[in-house]
matplotlib code that plots the C-alpha trace (Angstrom):
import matplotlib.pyplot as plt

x = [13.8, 12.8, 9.5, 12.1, 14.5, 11.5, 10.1, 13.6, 13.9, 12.7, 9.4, 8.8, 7.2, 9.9, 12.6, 10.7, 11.9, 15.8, 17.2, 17.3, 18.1, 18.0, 20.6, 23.0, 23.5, 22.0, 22.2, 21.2, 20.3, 20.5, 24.2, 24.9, 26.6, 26.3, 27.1, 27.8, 28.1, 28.6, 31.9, 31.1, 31.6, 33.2, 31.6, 32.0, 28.3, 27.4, 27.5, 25.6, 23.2, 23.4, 23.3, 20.3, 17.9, 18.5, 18.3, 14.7, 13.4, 14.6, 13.4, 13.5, 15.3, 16.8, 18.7, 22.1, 20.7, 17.7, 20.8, 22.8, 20.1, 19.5, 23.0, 24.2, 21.2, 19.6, 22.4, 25.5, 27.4, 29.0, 28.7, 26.3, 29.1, 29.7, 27.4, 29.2, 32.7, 30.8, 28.6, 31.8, 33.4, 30.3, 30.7, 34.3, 33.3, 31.0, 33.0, 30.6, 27.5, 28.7, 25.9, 23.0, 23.7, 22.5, 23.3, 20.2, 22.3, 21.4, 19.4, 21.3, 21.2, 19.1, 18.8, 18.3, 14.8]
y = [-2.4, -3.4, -5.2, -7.1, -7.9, -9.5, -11.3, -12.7, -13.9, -17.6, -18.2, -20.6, -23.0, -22.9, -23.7, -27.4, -27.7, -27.0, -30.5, -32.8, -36.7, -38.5, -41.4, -40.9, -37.2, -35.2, -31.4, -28.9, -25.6, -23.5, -24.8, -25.3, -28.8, -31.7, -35.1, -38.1, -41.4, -40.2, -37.8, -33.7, -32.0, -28.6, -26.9, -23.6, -21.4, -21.3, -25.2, -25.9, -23.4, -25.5, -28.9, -27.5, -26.1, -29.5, -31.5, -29.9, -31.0, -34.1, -35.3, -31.6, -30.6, -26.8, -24.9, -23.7, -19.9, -20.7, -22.5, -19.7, -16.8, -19.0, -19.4, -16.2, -13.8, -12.5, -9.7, -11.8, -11.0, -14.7, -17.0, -19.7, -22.2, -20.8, -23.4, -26.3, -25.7, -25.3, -28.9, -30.3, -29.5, -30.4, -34.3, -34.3, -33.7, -36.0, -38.5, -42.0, -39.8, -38.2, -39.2, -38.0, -34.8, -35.9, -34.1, -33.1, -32.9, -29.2, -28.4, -28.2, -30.5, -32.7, -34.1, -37.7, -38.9]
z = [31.7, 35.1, 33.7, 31.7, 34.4, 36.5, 33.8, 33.5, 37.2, 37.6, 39.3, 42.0, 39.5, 37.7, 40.3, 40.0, 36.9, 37.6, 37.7, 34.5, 34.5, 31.4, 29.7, 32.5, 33.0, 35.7, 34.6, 37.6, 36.1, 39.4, 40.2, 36.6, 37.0, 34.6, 36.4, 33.9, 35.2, 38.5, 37.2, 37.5, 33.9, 33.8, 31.0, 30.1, 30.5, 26.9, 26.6, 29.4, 28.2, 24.9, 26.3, 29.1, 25.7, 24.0, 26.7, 27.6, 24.5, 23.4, 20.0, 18.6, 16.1, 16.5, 13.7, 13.7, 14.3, 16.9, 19.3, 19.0, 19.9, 23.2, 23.7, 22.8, 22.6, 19.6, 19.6, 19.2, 16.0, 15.8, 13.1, 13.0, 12.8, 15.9, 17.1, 15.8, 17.5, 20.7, 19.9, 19.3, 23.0, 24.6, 22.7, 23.8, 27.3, 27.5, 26.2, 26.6, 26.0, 23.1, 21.3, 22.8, 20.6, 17.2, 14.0, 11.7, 8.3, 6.8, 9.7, 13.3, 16.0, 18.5, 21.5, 21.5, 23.0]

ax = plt.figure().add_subplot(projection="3d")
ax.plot(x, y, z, "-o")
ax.set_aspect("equal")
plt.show()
């Protein structure tokens, strides 16, 4: 369990990779903020942990059940729909950059690149 618990601490390469700007948000990983426009987002830890995993890969498509093992851990017991109620507070939120989460009919959801 320890091996685990430092293989789950972030390197210092990784801390280089913490902050994300793209379309007009700035998402910092190690604060957990999401600016849009200038305006600070309060978002609840599973949708930044959403909006972070889609945002580092924009273009890819992720199902329904791969989003909610990175949000929730391959443990959780919640539904896959899950997902969607969650997608659909982060749009609300971001309210002008709503759609930068695209929907992949069948599949799950993207990030657009």
């Amino acid at each position: 369990m320890r091996a685990k618990a430092l293989l789950r601490r972030p390197s210092a390469t990784e801390s280089s990779h913490d902050t994300l700007s793209m379309h007009g948000l700035t998402m910092d990983r190690t604060r957990r903020a999401v600016r849009s426009d200038d305006v600070e987002l309060v978002l609840t830890p599973t949708e930044f942990r959403l909006l972070w995993t889609l945002a580092r890969n924009p273009g890819r498509t992720f199902s329904r059940l791969e989003l909610m093992d990175l949000s929730h851990g391959k443990d959780a017991n919640a539904l896959d729909r899950t997902v969607d109620v969650h997608i659909r507070a982060l749009r609300k939120k971001l309210h002008d950059n709503a759609d930068l989460i695209e929907t992949v009919r069948g599949i799950g959801y993207r990030f657009r690149a």
